[in-house]
C-alpha positions as CSV (number, residue, x, y, z in Angstrom):
1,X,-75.4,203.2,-105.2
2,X,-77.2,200.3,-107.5
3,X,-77.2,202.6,-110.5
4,X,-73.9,203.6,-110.8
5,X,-72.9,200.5,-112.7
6,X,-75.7,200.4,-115.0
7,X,-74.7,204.5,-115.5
8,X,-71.3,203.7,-116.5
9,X,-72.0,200.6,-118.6
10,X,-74.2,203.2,-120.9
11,X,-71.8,205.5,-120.9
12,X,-69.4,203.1,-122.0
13,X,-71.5,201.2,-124.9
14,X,-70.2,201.7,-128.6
15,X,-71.9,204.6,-130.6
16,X,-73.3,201.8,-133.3
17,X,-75.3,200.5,-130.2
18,X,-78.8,201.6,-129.0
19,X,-80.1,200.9,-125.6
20,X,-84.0,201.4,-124.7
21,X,-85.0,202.4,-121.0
22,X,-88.9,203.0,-120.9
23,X,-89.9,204.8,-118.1
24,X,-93.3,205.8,-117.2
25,X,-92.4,208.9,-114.8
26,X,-90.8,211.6,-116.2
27,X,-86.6,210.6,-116.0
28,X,-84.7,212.6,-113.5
29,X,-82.0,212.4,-110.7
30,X,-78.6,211.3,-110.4
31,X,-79.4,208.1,-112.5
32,X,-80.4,210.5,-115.3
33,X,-77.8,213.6,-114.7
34,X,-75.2,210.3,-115.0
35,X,-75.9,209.2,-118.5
36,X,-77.1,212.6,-119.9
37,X,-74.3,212.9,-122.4
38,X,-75.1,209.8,-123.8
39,X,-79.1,209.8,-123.8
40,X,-82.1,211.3,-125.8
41,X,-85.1,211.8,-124.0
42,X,-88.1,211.6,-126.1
43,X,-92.1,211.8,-124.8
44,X,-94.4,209.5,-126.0
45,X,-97.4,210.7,-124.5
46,X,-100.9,207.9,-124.8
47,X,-102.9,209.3,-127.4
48,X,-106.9,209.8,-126.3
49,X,-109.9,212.0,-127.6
50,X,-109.7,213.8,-130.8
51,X,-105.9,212.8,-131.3
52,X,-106.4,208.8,-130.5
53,X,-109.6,209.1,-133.4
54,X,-107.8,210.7,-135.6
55,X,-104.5,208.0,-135.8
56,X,-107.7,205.0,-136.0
57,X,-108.9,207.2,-138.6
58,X,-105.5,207.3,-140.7
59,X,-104.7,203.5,-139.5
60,X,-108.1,202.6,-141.2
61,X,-107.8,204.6,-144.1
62,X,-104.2,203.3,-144.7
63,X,-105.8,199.8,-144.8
64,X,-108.3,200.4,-147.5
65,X,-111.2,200.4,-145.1
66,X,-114.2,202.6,-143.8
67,X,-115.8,203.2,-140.4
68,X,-118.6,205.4,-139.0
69,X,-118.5,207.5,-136.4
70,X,-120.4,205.6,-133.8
71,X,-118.4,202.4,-134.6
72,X,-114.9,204.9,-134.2
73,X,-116.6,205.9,-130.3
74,X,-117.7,202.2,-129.3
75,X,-113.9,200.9,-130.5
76,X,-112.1,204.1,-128.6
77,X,-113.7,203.3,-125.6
78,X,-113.5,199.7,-125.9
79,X,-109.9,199.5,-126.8
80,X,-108.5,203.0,-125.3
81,X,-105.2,204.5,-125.7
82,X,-103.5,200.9,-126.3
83,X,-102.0,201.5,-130.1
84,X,-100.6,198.0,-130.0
85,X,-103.8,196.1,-129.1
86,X,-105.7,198.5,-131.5
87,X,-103.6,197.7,-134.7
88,X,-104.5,194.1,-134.2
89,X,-108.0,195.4,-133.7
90,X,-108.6,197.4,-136.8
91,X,-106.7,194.7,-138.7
92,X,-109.1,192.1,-137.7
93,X,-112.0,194.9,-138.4
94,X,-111.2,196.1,-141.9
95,X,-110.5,192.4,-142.9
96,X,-114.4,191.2,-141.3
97,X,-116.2,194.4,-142.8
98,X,-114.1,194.0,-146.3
99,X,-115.7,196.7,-148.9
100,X,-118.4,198.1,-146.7
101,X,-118.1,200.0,-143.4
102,X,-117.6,199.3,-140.1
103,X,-120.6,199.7,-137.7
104,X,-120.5,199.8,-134.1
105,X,-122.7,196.7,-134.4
106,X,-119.6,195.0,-135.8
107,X,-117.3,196.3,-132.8
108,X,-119.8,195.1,-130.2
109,X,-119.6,191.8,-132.1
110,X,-115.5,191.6,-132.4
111,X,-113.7,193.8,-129.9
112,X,-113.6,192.5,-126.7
113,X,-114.1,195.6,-124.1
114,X,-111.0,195.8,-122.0
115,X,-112.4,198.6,-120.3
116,X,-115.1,196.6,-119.1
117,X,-113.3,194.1,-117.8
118,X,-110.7,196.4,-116.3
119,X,-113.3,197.4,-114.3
120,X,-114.3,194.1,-113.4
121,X,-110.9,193.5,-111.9
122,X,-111.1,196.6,-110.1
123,X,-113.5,195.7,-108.4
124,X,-112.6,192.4,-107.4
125,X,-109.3,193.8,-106.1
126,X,-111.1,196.1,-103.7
127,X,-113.3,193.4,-102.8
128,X,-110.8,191.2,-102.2
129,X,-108.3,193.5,-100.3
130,X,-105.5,193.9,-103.0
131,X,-105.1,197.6,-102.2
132,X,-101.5,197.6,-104.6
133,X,-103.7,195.8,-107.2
134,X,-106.6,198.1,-107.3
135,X,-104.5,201.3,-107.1
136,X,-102.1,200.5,-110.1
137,X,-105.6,199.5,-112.1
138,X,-106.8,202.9,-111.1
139,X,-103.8,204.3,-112.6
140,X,-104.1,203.0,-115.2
141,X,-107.6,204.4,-116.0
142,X,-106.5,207.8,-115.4
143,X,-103.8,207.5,-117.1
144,X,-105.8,206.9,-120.1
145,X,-107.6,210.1,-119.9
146,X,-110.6,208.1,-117.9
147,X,-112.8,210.8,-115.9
148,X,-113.0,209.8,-112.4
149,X,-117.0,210.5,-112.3
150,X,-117.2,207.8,-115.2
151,X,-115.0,205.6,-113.3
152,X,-116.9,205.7,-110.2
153,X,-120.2,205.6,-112.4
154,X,-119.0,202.3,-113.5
155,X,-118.0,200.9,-110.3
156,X,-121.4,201.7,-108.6
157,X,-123.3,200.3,-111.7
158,X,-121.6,197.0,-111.2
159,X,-121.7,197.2,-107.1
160,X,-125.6,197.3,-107.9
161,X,-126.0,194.7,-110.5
162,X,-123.7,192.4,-108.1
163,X,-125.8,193.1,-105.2
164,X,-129.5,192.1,-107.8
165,X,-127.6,189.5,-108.4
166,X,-127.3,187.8,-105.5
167,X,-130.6,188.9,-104.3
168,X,-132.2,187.1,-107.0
169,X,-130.1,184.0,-106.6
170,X,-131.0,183.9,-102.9
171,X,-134.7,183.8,-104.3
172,X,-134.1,180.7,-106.1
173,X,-134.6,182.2,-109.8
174,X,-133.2,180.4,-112.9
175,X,-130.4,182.0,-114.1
176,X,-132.0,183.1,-117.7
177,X,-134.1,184.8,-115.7
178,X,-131.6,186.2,-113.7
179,X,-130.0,187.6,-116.7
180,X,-133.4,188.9,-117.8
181,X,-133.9,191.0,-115.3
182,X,-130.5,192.5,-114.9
183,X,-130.5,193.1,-119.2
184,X,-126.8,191.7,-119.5
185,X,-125.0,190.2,-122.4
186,X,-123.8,187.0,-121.6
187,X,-119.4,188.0,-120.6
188,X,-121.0,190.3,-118.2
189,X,-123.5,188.3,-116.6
190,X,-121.1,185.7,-116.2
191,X,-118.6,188.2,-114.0
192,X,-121.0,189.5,-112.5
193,X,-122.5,185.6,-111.5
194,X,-119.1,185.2,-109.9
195,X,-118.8,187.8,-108.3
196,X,-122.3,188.0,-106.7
197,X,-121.4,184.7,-105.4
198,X,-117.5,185.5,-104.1
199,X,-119.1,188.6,-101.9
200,X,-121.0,188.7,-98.9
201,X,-123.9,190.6,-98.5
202,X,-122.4,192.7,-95.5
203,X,-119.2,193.4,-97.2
204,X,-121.7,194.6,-100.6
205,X,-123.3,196.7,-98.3
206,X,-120.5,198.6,-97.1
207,X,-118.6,198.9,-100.4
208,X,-121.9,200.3,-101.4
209,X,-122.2,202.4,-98.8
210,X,-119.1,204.0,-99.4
211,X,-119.6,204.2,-102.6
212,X,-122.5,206.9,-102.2
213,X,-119.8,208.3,-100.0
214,X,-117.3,209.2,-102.7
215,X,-120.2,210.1,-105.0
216,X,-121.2,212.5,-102.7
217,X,-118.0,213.9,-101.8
218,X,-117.4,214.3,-105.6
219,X,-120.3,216.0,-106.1
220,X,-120.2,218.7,-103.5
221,X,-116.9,219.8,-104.0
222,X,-115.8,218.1,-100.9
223,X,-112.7,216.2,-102.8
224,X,-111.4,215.9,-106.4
225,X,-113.0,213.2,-108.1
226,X,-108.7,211.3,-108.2
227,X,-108.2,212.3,-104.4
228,X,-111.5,210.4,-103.8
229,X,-111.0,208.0,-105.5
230,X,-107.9,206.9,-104.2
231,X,-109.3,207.7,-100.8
232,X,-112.0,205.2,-101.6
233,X,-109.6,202.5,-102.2
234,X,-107.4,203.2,-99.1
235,X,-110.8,202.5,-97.0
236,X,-111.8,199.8,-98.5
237,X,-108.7,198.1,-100.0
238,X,-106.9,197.7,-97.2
239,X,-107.9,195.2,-94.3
């Protein structure tokens, strides 16, 4: 069995050493039962909601600096759950703001939005047939305390500004006008530029198509928003 060795080199390490497995499933089996005299367990659950604001709240406070609440919503959802990725953020935050506070017009103008783009690459990777891809992206997002409505809100709002976006190329229009019309800043009119021009209109209409589906079947109970979700992917994902 490949994890007997590994169980009986930790079993057999000197107490003045410390070995670090991360796991993101909750540990059990024979692995587990083998080195249970010799390991801790200890959950480190991702922090979101009233938890997550309240440990940017203390972070910020800690580092002499202020923030409002709209600015504390736009950075949460920007940055999510990631504690790493946010230290840097409010670092970089409370050093630009200085004495006064943070506004949400400063996060939109310093924190990149990872959400954003996740969802930009999840969309791709359906779109481009990389089920695994798609499904581990997906994970992630729940994971992270993301409702699946939201999620599937954000996928059809960039299906539709792909598909006006390659309508209005087909019509010859400049691309500031382009952006005009689809009211995008200038990372997400850039994606969506890219992808408007990877995607065919047939296989736009279909992803589309189904995505109505799984709004549909969401919304009358027919399947849990997750089940549909991954359901969605499976059919559309997969060649």
């Amino acid at each position: 069995k490949p994890w007997e060795p590994i169980a009986a080199y930790l079993n057999s390490i000197p107490e003045f050493t410390v070995a670090v497995l991360i796991e993101d499933q909750t540990p059990g089996g024979p692995f587990f039962d083998a080195i249970a005299g010799k390991a801790e367990l200890k959950r480190f659950n991702p922090l979101s909601g009233a938890q997550l604001a309240e440990w940017v709240r203390t972070r910020i406070s800690a580092a002499h600096g202020k923030i409002n609440e709209p600015a504390l919503i736009e950075l949460m959802r920007r940055v999510g759950g990631n504690l790493f990725t946010m230290t840097g953020e409010i670092q970089k935050l409370v050093a630009y703001a200085g004495s006064q506070t943070i506004t949400r017009e400063d996060i939109v103008a310093l924190v990149p939005d990872t959400q954003e783009s996740s969802i930009f690459n999840l969309v791709d990777a359906i779109l481009d047939y990389r089920a695994d891809f798609a499904e581990n992206i997906l994970a992630e997002f729940l994971e992270r305390g993301e409702s699946p409505v939201y999620l599937l809100t954000m996928i059809l709002r960039q299906a539709s500004f792909i598909v006006r976006a390659r309508d209005l190329m087909d019509r010859k229009l400049p691309r500031p006008q382009i952006q005009g019309r689809l009211g995008l800043s200038d990372f997400p009119f850039r994606k969506t530029l890219e992808q408007a021009e990877r995607y065919s209109l047939p296989r736009m209409k279909q992803f589309y198509r189904q995505l109505l589906e799984t709004d549909m079947a969401i919304k009358t109970g027919k399947f849990s928003g997750e089940f549909a979700l991954n359901i969605l992917i499976a059919e559309l994902a997969r060649r």
